[in-house]
C-alpha positions as CSV (number, residue, x, y, z in Angstrom):
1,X,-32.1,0.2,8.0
2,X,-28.7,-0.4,10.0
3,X,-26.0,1.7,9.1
4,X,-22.1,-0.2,9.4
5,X,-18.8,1.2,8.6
6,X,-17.4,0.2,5.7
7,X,-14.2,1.8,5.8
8,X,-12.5,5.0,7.1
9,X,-9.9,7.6,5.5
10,X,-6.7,8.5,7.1
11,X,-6.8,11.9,5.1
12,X,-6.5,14.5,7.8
13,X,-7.9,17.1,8.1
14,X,-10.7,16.5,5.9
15,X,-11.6,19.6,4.1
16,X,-14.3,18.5,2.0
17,X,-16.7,15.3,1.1
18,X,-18.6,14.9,-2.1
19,X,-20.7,12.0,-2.9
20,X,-19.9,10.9,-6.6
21,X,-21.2,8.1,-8.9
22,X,-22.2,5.0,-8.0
23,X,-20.4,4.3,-4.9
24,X,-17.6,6.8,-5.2
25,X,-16.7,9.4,-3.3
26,X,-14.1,12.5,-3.5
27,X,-12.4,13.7,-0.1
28,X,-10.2,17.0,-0.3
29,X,-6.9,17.4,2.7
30,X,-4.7,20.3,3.1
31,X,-3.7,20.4,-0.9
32,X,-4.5,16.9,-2.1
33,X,-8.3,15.9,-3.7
34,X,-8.9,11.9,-3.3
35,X,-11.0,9.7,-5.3
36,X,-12.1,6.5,-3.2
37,X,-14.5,3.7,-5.1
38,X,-17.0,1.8,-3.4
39,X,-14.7,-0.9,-1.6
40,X,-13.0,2.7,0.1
41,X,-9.4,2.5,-1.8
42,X,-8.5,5.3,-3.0
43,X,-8.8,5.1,-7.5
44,X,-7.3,8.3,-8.0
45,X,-6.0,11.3,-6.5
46,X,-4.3,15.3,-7.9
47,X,-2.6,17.5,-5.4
48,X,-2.0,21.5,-5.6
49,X,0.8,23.1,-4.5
50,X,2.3,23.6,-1.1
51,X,0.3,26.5,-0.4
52,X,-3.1,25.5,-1.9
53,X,-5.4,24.8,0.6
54,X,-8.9,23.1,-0.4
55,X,-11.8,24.9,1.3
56,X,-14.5,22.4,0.2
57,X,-15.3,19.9,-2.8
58,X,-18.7,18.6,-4.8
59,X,-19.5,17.0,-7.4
60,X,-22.3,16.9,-10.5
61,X,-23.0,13.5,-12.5
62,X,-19.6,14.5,-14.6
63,X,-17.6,17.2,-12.8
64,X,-15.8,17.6,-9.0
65,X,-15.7,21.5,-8.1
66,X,-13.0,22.3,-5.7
67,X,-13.1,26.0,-3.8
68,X,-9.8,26.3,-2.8
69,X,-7.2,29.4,-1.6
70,X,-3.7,29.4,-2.5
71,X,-1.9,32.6,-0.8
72,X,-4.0,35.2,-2.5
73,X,-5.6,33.3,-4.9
74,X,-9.7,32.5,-4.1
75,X,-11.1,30.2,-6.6
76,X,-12.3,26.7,-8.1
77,X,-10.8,24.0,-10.0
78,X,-12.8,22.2,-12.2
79,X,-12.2,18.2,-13.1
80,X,-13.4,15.8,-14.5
81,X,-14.6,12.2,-12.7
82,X,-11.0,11.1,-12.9
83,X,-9.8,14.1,-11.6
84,X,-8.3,15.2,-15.0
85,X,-8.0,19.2,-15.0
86,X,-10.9,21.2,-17.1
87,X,-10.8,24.6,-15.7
88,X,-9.9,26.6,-13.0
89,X,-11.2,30.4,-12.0
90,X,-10.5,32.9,-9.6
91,X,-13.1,34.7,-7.5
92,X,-13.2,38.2,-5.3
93,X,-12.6,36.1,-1.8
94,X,-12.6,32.8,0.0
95,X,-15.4,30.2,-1.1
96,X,-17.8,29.1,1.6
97,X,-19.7,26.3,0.0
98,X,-19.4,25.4,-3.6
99,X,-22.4,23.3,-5.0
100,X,-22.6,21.4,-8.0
101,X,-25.7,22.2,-10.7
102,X,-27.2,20.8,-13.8
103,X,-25.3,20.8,-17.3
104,X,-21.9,21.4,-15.6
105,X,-23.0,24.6,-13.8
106,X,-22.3,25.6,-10.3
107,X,-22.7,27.7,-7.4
108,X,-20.2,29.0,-4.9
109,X,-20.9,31.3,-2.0
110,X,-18.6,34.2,-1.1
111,X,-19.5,35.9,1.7
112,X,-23.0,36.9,1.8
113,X,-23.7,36.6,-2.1
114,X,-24.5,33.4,-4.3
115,X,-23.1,33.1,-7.5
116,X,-24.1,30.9,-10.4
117,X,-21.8,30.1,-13.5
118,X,-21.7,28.1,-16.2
119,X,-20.0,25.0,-17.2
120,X,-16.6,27.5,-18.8
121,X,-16.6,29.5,-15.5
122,X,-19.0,32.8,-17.1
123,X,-21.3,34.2,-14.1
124,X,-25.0,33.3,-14.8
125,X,-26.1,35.0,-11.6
126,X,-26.2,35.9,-7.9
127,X,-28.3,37.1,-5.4
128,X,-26.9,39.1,-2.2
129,X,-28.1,38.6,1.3
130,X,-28.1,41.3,3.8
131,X,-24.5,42.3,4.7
132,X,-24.6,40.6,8.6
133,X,-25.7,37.2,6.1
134,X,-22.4,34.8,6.2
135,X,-23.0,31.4,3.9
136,X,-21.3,28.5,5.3
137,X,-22.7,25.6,3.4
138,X,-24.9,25.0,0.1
139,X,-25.8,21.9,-1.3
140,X,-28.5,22.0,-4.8
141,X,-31.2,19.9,-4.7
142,X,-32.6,18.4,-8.6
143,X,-36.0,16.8,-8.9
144,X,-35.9,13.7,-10.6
């Protein structure tokens, strides 16, 4: 298998890449989530304020989670595919990895503990690592 570029984005600094449905990909920089289809134009695009910063983005087969800060504010946006707004909901501090689930749920990390919620932003869940534990990433893996 050769890998070739097929294009490039001139959104900088990326904060965020999430593989979307076939051939589509979303890209989050500074305050702005982008939508690109599988030629690499953007289809689509929904920026914050001036202050919102996106941490990180992902996507399930119907949703794009984005972990973002504005000023005080720690949370995640939810949207649909064409980055219509669903939901949005705040959280104790700055998201480390958000990771998209089954049947709309997600995951996002905040320091050292994992939480799960469901699809209308209710915690499911979470499980706390020891207190030096720092999550940086998470990515969920489904079996086909």
């Amino acid at each position: 298998m050769t890998l070739g570029l097929i294009g490039q984005s001139a959104a900088n600094p990326t904060d965020g890449l999430a593989a979307g449905g076939v051939g589509e990909f979303y890209l989050g920089s500074s305050n702005t989530i982008y939508r690109y289809g599988d030629a690499g134009n953007v289809t689509g695009s929904i920026s914050g304020s001036p202050t919102t910063q996106i941490r990180d983005v992902a996507f399930s087969d119907t949703n794009v989670f984005v972990a973002l800060t504005d000023q005080a504010f720690y949370g995640v946006a939810i949207f649909n595919s064409n980055l219509g707004f669903i939901n949005q909901l705040q959280v104790q501090g700055p998201i480390d990895g958000p990771a998209a689930g089954r049947n709309g749920e997600f995951y996002v990390g905040v320091s050292n503990t994992v939480y799960r919620y469901d699809s209308g932003g209710n915690i499911l869940g979470s499980t706390r690592g020891s207190p030096t534990t720092k999550i940086s990433s998470m990515s969920y893996f489904r079996t086909v």
